[in-house]
C-alpha positions in Angstrom: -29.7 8.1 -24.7 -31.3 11.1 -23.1 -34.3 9.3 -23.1 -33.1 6.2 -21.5 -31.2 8.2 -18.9 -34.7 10.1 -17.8 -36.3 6.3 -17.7 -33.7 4.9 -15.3 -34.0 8.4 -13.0 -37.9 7.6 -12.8 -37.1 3.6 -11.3 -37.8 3.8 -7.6 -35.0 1.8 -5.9 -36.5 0.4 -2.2 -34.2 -0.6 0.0 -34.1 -3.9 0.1 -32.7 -3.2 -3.4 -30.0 -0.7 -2.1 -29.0 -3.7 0.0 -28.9 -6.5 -3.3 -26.4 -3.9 -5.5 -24.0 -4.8 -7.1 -21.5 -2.4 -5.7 -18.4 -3.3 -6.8 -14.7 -2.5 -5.6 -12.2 -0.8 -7.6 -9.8 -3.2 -9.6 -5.8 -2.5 -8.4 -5.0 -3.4 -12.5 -6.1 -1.8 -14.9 -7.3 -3.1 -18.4 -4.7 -2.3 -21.7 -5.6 -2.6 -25.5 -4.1 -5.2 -26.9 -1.9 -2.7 -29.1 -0.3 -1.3 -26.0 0.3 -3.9 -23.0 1.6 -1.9 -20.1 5.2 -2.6 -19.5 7.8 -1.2 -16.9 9.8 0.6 -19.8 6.8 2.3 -21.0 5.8 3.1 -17.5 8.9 4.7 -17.1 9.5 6.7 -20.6 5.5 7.9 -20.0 6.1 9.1 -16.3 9.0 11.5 -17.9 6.5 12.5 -21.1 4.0 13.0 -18.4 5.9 15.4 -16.2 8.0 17.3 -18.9 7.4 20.9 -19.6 9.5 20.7 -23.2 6.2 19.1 -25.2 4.9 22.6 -24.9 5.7 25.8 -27.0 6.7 27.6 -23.7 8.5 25.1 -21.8 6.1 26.0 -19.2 3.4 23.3 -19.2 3.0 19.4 -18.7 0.4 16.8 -18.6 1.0 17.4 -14.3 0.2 20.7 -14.4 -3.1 20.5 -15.3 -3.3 16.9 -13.4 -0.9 17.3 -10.6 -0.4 13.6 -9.7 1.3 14.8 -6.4 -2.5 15.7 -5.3 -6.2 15.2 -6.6 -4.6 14.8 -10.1 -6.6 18.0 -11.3 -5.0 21.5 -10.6 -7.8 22.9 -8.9 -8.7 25.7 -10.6 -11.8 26.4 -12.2 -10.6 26.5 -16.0 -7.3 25.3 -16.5 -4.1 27.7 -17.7 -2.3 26.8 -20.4 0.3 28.2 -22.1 0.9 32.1 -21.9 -1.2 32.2 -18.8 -4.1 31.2 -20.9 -7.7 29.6 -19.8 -9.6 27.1 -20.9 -12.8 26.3 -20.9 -13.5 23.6 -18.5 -12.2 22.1 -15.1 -9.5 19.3 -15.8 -11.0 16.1 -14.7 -8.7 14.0 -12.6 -6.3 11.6 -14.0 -6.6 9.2 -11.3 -8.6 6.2 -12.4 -9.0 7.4 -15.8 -8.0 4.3 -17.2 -11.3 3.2 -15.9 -13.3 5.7 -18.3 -14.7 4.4 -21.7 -13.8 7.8 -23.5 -12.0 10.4 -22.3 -12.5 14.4 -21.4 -16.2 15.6 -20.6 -16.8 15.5 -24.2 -15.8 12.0 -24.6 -13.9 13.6 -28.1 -11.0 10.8 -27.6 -11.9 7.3 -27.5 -8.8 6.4 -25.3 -5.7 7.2 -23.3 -3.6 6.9 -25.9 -5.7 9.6 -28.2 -6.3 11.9 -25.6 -2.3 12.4 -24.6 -2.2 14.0 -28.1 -5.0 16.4 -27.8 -3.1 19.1 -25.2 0.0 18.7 -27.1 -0.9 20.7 -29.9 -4.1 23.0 -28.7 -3.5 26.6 -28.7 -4.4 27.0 -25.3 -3.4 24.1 -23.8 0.4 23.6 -24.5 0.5 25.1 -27.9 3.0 23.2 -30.1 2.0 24.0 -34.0 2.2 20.2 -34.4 3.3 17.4 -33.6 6.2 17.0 -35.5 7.8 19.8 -33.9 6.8 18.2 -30.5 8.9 15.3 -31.3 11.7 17.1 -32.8 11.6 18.5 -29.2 12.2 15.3 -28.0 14.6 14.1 -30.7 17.0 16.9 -29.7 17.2 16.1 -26.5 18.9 12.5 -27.2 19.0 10.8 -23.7 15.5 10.1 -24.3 16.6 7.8 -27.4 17.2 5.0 -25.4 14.5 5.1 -23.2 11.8 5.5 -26.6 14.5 2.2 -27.6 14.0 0.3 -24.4 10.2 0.7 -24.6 9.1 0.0 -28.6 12.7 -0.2 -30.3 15.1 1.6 -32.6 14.0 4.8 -34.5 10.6 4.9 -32.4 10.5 8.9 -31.3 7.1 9.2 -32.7 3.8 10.7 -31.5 2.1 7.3 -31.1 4.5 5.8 -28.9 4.8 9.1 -26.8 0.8 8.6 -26.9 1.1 5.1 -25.6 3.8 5.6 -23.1 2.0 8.3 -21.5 -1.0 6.3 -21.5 0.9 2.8 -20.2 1.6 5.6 -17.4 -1.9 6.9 -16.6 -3.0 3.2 -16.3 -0.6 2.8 -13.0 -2.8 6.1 -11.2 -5.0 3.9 -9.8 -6.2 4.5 -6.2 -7.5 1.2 -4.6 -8.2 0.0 -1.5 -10.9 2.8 0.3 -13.2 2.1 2.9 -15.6 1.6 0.2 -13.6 -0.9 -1.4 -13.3 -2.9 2.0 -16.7 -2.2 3.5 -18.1 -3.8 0.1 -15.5 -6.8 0.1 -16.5 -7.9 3.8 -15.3 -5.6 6.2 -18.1 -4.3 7.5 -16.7 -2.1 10.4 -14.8 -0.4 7.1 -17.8 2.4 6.9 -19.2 4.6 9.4 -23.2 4.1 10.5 -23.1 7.6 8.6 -21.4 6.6 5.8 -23.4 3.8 5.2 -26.7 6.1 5.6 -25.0 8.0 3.1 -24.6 4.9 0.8 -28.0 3.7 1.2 -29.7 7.5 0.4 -27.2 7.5 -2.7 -28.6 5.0 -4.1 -32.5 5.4 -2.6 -32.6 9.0 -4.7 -30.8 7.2 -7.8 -27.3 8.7 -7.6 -26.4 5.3 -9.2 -28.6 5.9 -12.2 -25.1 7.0 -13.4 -22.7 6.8 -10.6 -22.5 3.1 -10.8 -20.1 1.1 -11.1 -16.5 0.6 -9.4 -15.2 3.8 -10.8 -19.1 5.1 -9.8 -18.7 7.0 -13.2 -21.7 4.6 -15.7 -21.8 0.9 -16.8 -18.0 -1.1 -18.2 -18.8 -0.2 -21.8 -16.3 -0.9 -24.7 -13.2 1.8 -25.7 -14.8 4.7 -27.2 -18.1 4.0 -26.6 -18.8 6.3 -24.2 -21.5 6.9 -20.9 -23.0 10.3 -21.0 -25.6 12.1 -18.8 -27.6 15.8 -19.4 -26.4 18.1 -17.1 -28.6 19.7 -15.9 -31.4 17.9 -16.4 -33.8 19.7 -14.7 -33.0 23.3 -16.1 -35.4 25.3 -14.3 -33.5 25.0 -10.9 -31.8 28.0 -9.7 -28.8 26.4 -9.1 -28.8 26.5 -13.2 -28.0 30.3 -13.6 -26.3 30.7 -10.6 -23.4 28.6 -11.3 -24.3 28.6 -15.6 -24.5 25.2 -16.0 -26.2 25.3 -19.4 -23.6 27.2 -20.8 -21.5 24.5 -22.0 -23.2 22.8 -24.8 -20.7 19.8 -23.8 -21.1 16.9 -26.6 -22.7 18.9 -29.3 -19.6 21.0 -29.8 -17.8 17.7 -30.9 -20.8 16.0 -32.6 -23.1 19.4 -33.8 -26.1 17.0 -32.6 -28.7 19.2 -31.2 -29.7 16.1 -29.1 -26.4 16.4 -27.8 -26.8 19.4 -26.1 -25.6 19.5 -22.4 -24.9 15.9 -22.4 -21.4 15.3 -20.7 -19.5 12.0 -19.9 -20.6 10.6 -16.4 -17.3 11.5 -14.3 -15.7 9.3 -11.8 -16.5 10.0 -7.8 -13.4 8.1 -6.3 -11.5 10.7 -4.8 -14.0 13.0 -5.1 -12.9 15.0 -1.6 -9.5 15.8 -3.3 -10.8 17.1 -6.7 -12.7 20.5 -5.6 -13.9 22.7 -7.7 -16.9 20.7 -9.1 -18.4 20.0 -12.7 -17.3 21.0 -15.8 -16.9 24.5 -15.4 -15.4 23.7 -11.4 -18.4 26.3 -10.4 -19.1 24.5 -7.2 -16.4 24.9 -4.6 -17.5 22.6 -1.9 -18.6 19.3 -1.8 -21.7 19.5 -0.2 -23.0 22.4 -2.3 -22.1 20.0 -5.2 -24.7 17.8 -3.4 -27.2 19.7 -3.3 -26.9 21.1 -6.5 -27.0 17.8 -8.4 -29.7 16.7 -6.0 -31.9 19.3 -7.6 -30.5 19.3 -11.4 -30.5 15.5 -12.2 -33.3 14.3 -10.0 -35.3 17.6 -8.9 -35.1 16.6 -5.0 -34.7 18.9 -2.3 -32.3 17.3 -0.2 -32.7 17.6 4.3 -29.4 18.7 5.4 -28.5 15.4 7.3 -28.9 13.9 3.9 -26.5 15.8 2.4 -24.0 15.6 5.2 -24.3 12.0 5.1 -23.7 11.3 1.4 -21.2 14.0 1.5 -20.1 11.2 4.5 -20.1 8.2 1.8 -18.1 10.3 -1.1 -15.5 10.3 1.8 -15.1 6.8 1.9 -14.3 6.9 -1.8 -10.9 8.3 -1.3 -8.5 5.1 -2.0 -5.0 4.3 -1.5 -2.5 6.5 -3.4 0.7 4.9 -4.8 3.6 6.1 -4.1 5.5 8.0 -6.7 9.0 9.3 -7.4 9.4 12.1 -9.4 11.5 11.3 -12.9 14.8 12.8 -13.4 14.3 14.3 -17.1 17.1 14.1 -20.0 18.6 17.1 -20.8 20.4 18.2 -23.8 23.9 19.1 -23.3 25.4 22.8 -23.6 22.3 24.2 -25.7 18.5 25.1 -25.2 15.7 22.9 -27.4 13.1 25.7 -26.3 15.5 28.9 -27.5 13.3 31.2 -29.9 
């Protein structure tokens, strides 16, 4: 793969090229496994999952607050804090569009929605429940949620997998459609700026779109669990390496123990990329521009001119889509009695 991805950087794009891409708009649907059609009940039962505190040891952290849907859906820290005020080690990735990724966190360690909603439940850091079981004994003492697990999969179906899949049938609704991107490449061609479509042309002219392609701009449609992964950095004698440690993380290799894993992250999303500061892994990079330049130089050892940068700073603008309106859930609550009491 690394090899592969160091071909594709080498292809000089021209621009009559950049004109004949296949840029592609974001769908407004996005695709379910077959084993978990999206329905309204699950929507529903997962937007409560999603925003309740209780499925952690505390009762102090949700799926929101590390991917606060009522913004970027990241929280916007640097290293995300979990239960007991702890840190982890990485920058939550957005949740919106994530339904668009082939894997899931920068590891690509889950192979979908579904088993990535069980991950946080039980790490230490994250929201710390010794187990699952004891997550949905949470959830069976609190039994106003029984008919909402009922109206979603049927009788007797508190279980982790369904609270997996509703979450997930959730997470497939946080799409944002519908940016100037998305119009500018379905016709409208007033939709972009003249910067913003210098800013699209250099993107692609350096080879951004070696692996920012794409309509989620985040590496080719590949199948559930096979996921699309880039070396960051690639070029690792850039001083942008040990000032903002991005070598640190060995990324993949601490799931696989491949040493030709090392460094190798999945390719992240770009929509909304204005509302999802800090940048990278380890959110090291604060603004977008210095993000820029810093990938610039680490993936395809260019020095970017200012007015590039500022014009495909311009572009990542016009990825911002539509964001749906949503209500926040009144949760069931257990009557007379505390399910979170020592």
């Amino acid at each position: 793969m690394y090899k592969q991805f160091v071909a594709i950087l080498a292809i000089s794009i021209s621009s009559t090229q950049v004109q004949a891409m296949d840029w592609q708009a974001l769908p407004e649907v996005a695709p379910a496994p077959a084993d978990n059609p999206t329905t309204e009940a699950k929507v529903e039962l997962g937007k409560m999952l999603f925003m309740d505190p209780r499925l952690s040891s505390t009762g102090t952290v949700s799926c929101n607050s590390c991917h606060n849907i009522m913004e970027g859906g990241d929280d916007s820290r640097n290293n995300s804090m979990g239960v007991h005020g702890q840190r982890g080690g990485r920058s939550a990735p957005t949740v919106w569009n994530s339904a668009f990724h082939s894997v899931q966190f920068w590891d690509g360690r889950a192979d979908s929605l579904e088993d990535q909603a069980k991950g946080p439940i039980t790490n230490p850091i994250e929201m710390g429940m010794k187990d699952h079981d004891h997550a949905m004994m949470i959830l069976r003492n609190i039994p106003d949620y029984a008919p909402y697990f009922e109206k979603a999969f049927g009788k007797d179906s508190v279980n982790i997998d369904n609270a997996a899949k509703a979450i997930a049938a959730f997470e497939r609704t946080l799409i944002t459609p519908n940016s100037p991107y998305d119009r500018f490449v379905k016709g409208d061609k007033k939709a972009l700026t003249t910067q913003q479509q210098k800013g699209m042309n250099k993107f692609a002219e350096l080879g951004c779109v070696a692996c920012h392609s794409g309509a989620a701009f985040n590496g080719p449609k590949n199948e559930i669990g096979t996921g699309f992964y880039a070396k960051f950095p690639t070029f690792a004698d850039s001083d942008y390496v040990a000032k903002y440690k991005l070598a640190d993380d060995k990324g993949r290799q601490d799931v696989t123990g491949e040493a030709q894993h090392v460094n190798m992250f999945r390719v992240p999303t770009l929509r909304n990329i204005t509302d999802t500061a800090p940048y990278f892994h380890n959110g090291s990079v604060k603004t977008l521009d210095e993000a820029v330049r810093v990938m610039a130089k680490t993936q395809l050892n260019q020095d970017l001119a200012e007015q590039d940068t500022q014009d495909i700073v311009a572009f990542l603008e016009a990825l911002t889509g539509e964001y749906p309106e949503i209500m926040m859930p009144r949760l069931p609550v257990p009557s007379g009695y505390s399910v979170i009491a020592d």
